[in-house]
C-alpha positions in Angstrom: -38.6 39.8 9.9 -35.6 38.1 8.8 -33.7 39.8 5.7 -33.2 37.6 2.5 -29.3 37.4 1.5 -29.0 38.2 -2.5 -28.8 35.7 -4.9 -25.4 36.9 -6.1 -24.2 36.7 -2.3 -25.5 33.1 -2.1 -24.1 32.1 -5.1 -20.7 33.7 -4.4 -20.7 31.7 -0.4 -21.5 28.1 -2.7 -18.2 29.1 -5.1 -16.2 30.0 -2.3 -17.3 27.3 0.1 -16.7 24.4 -3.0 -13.5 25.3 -3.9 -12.4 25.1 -0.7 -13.9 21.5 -0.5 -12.4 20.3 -3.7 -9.1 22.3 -2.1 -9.0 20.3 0.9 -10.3 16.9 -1.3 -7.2 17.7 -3.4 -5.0 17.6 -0.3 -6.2 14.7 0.9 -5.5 13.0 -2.1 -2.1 13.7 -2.4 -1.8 12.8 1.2 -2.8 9.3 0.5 -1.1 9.2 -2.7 2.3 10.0 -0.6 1.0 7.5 2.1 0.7 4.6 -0.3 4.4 5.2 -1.8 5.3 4.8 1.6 3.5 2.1 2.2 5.1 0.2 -1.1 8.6 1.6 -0.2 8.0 0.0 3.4 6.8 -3.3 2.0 9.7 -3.2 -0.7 12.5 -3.1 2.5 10.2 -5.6 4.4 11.1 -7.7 1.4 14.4 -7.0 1.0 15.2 -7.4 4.8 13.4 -10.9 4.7 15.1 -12.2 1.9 18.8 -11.1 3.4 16.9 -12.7 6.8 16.5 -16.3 5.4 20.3 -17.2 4.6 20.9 -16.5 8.5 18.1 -18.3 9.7 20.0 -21.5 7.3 23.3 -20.5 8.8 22.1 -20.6 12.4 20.8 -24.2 11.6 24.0 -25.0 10.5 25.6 -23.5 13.2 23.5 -25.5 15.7 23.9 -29.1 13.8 28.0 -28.2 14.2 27.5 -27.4 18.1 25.7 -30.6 18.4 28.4 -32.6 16.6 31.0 -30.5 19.0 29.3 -31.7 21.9 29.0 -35.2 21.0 32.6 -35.2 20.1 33.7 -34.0 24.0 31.4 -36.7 25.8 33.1 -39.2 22.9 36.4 -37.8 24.4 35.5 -38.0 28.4 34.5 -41.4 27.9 37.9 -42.5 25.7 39.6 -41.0 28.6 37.7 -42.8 31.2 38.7 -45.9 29.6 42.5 -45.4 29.7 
């Protein structure tokens, strides 16, 4: 015959049992609380990375239209050369 546990017993295991579910629900949340500040500190230097990013991708283009000039220049030189 199986033995009955007291209500008192019962009742104290359910107290015990849900605070330490809402414990462990409290801990979660403040572990994705700190995860989302992260996240939006992340995304903030992903910004700020992109934005100092942009004037070097300009400056590269530059660089490139002034490499093609330099290059046209020197086979506009060979052939004044050739010529003399």
């Amino acid at each position: 015959m199986k033995k009955l546990v007291p209500h008192e017993k019962l009742n104290e295991f359910i107290d015990t049992l849900g605070a330490s579910v809402g414990s462990m629900i409290a801990d979660i949340k403040r572990g994705v609380e700190k995860l989302d500040g992260r996240i939006g500190e992340s995304e903030a230097t992903i910004t700020t990375l992109s934005q100092k990013i942009d004037p070097l991708h300009d400056l590269e283009a530059r660089i490139t239209k002034l490499e093609s000039y330099h290059q046209v220049d020197e086979q506009d030189l060979g052939e004044d050369t050739q010529a003399v």
